[in-house]
C-alpha positions in Angstrom: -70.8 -0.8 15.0 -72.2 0.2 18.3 -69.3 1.1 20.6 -70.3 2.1 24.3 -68.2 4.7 26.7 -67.7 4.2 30.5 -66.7 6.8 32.2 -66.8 8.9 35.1 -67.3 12.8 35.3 -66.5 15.1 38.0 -69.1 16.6 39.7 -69.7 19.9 39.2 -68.6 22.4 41.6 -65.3 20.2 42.7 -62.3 22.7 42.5 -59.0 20.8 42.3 -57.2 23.8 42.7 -57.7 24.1 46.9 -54.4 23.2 48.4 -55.7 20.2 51.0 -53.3 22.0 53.8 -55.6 24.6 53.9 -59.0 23.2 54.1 -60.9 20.7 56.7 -61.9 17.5 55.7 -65.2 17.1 57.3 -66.6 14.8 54.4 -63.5 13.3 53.2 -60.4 14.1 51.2 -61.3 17.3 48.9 -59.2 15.4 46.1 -61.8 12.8 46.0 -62.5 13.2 42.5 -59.8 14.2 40.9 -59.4 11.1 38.9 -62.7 11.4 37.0 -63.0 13.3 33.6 -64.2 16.9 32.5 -66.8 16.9 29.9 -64.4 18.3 28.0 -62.4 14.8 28.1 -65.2 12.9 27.8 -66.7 14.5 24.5 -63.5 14.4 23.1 -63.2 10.6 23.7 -66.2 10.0 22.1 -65.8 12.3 19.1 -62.7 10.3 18.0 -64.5 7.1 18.8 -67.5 8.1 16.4 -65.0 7.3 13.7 -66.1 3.7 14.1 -70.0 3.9 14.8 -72.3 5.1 17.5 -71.1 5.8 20.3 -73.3 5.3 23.8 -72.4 7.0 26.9 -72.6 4.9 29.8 -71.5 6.7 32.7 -70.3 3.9 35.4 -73.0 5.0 38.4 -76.2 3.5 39.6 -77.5 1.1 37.6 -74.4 0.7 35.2 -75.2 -2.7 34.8 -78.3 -2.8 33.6 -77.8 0.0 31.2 -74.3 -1.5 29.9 -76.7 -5.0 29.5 -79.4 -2.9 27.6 -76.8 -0.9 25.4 -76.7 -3.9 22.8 -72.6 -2.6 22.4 -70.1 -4.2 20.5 -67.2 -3.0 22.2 -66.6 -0.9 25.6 -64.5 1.9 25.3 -63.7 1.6 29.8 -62.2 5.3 31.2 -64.2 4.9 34.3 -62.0 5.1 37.6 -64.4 3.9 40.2 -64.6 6.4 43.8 -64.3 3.9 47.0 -62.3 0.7 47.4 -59.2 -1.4 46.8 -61.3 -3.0 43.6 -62.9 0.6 42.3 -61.4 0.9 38.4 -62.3 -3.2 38.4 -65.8 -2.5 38.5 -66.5 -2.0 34.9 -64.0 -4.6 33.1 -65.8 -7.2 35.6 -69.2 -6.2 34.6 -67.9 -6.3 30.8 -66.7 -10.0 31.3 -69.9 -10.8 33.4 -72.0 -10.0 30.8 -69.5 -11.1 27.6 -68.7 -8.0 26.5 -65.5 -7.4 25.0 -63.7 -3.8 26.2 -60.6 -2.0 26.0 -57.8 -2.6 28.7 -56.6 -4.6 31.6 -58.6 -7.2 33.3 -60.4 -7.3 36.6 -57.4 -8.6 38.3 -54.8 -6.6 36.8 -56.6 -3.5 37.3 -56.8 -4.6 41.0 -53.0 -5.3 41.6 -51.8 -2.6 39.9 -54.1 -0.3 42.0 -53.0 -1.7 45.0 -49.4 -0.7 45.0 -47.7 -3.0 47.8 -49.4 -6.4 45.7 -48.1 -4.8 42.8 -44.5 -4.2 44.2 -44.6 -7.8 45.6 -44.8 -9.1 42.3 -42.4 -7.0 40.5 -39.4 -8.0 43.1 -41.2 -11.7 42.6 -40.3 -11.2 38.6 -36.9 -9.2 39.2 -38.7 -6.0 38.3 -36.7 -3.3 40.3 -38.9 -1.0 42.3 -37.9 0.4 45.5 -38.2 -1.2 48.9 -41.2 -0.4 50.9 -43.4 -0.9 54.1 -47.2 -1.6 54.8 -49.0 0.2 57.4 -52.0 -1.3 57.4 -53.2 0.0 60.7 -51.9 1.9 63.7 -50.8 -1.2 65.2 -48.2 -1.6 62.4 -46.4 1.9 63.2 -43.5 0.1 65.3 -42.4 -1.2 61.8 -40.7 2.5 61.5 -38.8 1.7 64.0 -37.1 -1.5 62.5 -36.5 -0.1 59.2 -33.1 2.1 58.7 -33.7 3.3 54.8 -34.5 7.1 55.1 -35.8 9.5 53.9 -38.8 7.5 52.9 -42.5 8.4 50.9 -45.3 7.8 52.2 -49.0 7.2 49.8 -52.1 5.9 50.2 -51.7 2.1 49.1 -54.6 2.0 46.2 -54.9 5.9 44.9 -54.2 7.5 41.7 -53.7 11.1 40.2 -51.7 11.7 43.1 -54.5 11.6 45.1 -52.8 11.6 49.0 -48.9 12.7 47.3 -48.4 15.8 49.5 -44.8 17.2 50.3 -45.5 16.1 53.7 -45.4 12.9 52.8 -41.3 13.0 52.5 -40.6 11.9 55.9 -37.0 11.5 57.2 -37.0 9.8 60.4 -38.5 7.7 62.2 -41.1 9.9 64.5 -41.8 11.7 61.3 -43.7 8.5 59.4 -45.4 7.5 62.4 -47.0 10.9 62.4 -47.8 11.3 58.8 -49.0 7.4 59.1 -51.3 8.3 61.3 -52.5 11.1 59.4 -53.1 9.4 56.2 -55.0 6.2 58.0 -57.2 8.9 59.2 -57.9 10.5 56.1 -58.3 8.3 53.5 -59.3 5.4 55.8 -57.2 3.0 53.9 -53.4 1.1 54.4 -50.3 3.1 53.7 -47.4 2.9 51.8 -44.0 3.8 52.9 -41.6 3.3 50.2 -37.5 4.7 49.7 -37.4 8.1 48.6 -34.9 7.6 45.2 -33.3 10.8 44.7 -32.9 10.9 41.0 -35.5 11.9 37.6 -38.8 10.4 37.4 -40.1 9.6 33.9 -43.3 8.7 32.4 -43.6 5.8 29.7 -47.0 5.5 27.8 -47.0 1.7 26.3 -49.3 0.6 23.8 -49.7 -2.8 22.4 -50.0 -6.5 24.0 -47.3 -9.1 23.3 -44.3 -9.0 21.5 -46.2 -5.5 19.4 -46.1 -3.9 23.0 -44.1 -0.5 22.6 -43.0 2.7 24.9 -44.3 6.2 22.7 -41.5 8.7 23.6 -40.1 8.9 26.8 -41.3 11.7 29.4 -38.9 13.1 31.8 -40.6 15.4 34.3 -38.8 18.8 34.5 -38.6 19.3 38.3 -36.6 22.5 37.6 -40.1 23.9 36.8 -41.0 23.6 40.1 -41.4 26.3 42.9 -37.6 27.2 44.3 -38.5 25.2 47.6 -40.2 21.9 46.5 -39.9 18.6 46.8 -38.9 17.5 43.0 -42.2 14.8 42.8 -44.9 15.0 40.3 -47.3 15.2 43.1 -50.6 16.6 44.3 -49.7 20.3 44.1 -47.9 20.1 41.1 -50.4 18.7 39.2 -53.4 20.6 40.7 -52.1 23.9 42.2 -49.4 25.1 40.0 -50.2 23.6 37.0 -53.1 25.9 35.8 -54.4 27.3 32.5 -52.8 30.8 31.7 -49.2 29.9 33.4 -46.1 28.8 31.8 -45.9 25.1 33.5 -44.0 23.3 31.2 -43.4 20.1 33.4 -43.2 17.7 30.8 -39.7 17.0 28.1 -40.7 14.7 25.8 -38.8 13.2 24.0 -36.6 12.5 27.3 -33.2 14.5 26.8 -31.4 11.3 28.0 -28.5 9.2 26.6 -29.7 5.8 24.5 -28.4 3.5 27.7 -30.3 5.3 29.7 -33.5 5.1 27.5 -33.4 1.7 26.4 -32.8 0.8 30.5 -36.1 2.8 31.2 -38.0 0.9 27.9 -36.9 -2.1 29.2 -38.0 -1.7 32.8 -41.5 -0.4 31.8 -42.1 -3.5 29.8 -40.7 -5.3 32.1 -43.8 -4.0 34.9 -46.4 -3.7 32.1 -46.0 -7.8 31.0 -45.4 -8.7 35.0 -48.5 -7.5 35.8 -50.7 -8.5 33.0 -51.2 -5.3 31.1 -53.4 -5.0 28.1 -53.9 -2.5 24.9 -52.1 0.8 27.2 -50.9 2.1 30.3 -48.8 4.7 31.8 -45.7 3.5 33.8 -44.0 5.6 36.9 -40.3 5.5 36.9 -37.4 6.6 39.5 -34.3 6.4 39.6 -32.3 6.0 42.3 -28.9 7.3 43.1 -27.0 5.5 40.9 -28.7 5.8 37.8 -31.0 3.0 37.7 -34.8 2.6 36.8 -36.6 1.6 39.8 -40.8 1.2 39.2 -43.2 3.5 41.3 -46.7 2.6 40.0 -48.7 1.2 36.9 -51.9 3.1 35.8 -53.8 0.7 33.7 -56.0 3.5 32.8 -54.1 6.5 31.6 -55.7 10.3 31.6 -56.3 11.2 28.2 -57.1 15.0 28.6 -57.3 16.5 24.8 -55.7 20.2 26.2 -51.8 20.1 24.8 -51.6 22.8 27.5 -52.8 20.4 30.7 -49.6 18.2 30.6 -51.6 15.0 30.3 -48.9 12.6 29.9 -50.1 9.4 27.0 -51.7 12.5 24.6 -48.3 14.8 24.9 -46.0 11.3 24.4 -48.9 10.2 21.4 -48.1 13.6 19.5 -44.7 13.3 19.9 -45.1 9.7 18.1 -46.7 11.8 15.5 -50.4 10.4 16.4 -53.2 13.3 16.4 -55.4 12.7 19.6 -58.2 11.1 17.7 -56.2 9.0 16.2 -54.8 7.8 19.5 -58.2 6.9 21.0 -58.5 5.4 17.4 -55.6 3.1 17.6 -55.6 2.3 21.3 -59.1 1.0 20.3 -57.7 -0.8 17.1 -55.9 -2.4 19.6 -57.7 -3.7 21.9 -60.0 -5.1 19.0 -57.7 -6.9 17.1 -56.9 -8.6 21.2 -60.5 -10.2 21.1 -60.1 -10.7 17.8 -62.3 -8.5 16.4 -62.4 -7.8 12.5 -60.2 -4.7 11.3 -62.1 -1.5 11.9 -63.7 0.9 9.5 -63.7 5.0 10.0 -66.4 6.1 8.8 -67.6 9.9 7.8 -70.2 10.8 9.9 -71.3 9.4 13.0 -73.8 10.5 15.7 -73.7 10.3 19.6 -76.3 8.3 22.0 -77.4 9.5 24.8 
């Protein structure tokens, strides 16, 4: 079996550990490329995958097409995040389906709602899927919308970023004067519309689902330890938490999984993250933001269709810390997500084999 990779590595050189208050953006955010992989991430993926067959890496640049339509694959392992644009991680699944080949995950148009978190939210109130209330800024001409809307304090995020690309603690606005200034500064930054949502005040979890249908299931429940955090912060998992503080040597342990929460609780959170994941058209896995509000209930934040798998226990990468805890080793969850996603297209049952090789 010929299995191909897409994916997208960081350049070298890009240091994810400069605080973006302290820098100028003269070419753009510096957190443009914190979603793609480390080599280290990338080689780990396709070591587990070589279980099955040869593995070809395609990384998702250039001429992607033509080398994903020369690869002769049977299967597309997709990882790849895209850089620019509301459509960016739909790239590659469209390209798959373009050219018949079957890959793991969500498709094209699933990728490209859950990405673009106001048509998301507008489908999960459509569905009865509580997430909180929100505003669009799609351009500076929509900034008198502050002044209409009385729910404060509110959040403000890019609309279609991930890996908290654009969460700064800035971002927690609490009036109106406040929004309309931070509006204004995202708009110019990341040249893209903005989304004000309610600020809920309660614990944010993280629920890796795996499966499609009725086999869908949540791997342990994540509760983010905001007691972690420095003295003064904001208690979100945001872009200084997950790039500044959270570094190799320190004791950042962010993550409590299993979630020290009662069974109500837990089975409210299951239910909600299903709930998004089936609303939205979710296949084979993805990682699902949860908040609740001030009276205990699970409100959905955001959807990631294409969860981070770092192999590092000690980089808090949320689907491989909830996959251990499940008891799964982190081949054998790039093993079963694949098994997966097979068995979708219906695919015969897969074969591990003993040794395997790499193409280049």
């Amino acid at each position: 079996m010929r299995i191909g990779l897409a994916y997208n590595q960081r350049p070298p050189g890009v240091d994810t550990t400069i605080d973006p208050k302290t820098v100028s953006f003269l070419h753009g955010p510096v957190d443009a490329f914190v979603e793609w992989d480390e080599p280290e991430t990338i080689a780990a993926v396709a070591d587990a995958l070589n279980a099955f067959g040869t593995v070809v890496r395609l990384e998702a640049v250039d001429d992607f097409a033509q080398r994903l339509s020369n690869a002769n694959i049977d299967f597309l392992f997709n990882m790849a995040e895209g850089l620019y644009g509301p459509n960016r991680e739909a790239h590659v699944p469209a390209i798959a389906e373009f050219l018949d080949i079957p890959y793991l995950g969500s498709d094209p148009l699933s990728v490209s709602l859950t990405l673009h978190k106001a048509r998301a939210k507008d489908i999960l109130i459509r569905r009865g899927v509580p997430t909180p209330a929100y505003l669009l800024i799609v351009s500076p001409s929509d900034l008198p919308a502050f002044d209409r809307f009385d729910r404060y304090p509110l959040f403000l995020k890019p609309v279609w970023e991930g890996s908290s690309k654009g969460i700064a603690e800035a971002n927690h606005v609490i009036d109106t004067e406040a929004a309309k200034t931070r509006a204004r500064e995202l708009l110019d930054l990341y040249h893209e519309p903005v989304l004000a949502e309610v600020f809920l005040s309660g614990d944010e979890f993280t629920v890796a689902v795996l499966g499609n249908g009725p086999d869908a299931r949540c791997l342990p429940l994540i509760r983010y330890r905001f007691d972690v955090l420095p003295g003064d912060a904001l208690p979100i998992m945001g872009y200084e938490a997950k790039w500044l503080w959270d570094q190799p040597g320190t004791d950042f342990q962010v993550l409590e999984c299993p979630a020290n929460i009662d069974d109500r609780l837990a089975a409210q959170i299951r239910k909600t993250a299903l709930g998004a994941y089936r609303a939205l058209g979710c296949r084979d896995w993805s990682r699902v933001d949860i908040r609740l509000d001030e009276h205990g209930n699970p409100h959905i934040l955001e959807i990631n269709p294409l969860p981070g798998v770092i192999p590092d226990p000690n980089a808090n990468s949320c689907f491989p810390w909830a996959a251990a805890v499940d008891g799964m080793t982190y081949d054998e969850l790039i093993q079963t997500v694949t098994e997966v996603a097979w068995r979708r297209v219906g695919g015969m049952e897969l074969r591990v084999r003993p040794l395997a090789r790499v193409a280049m």
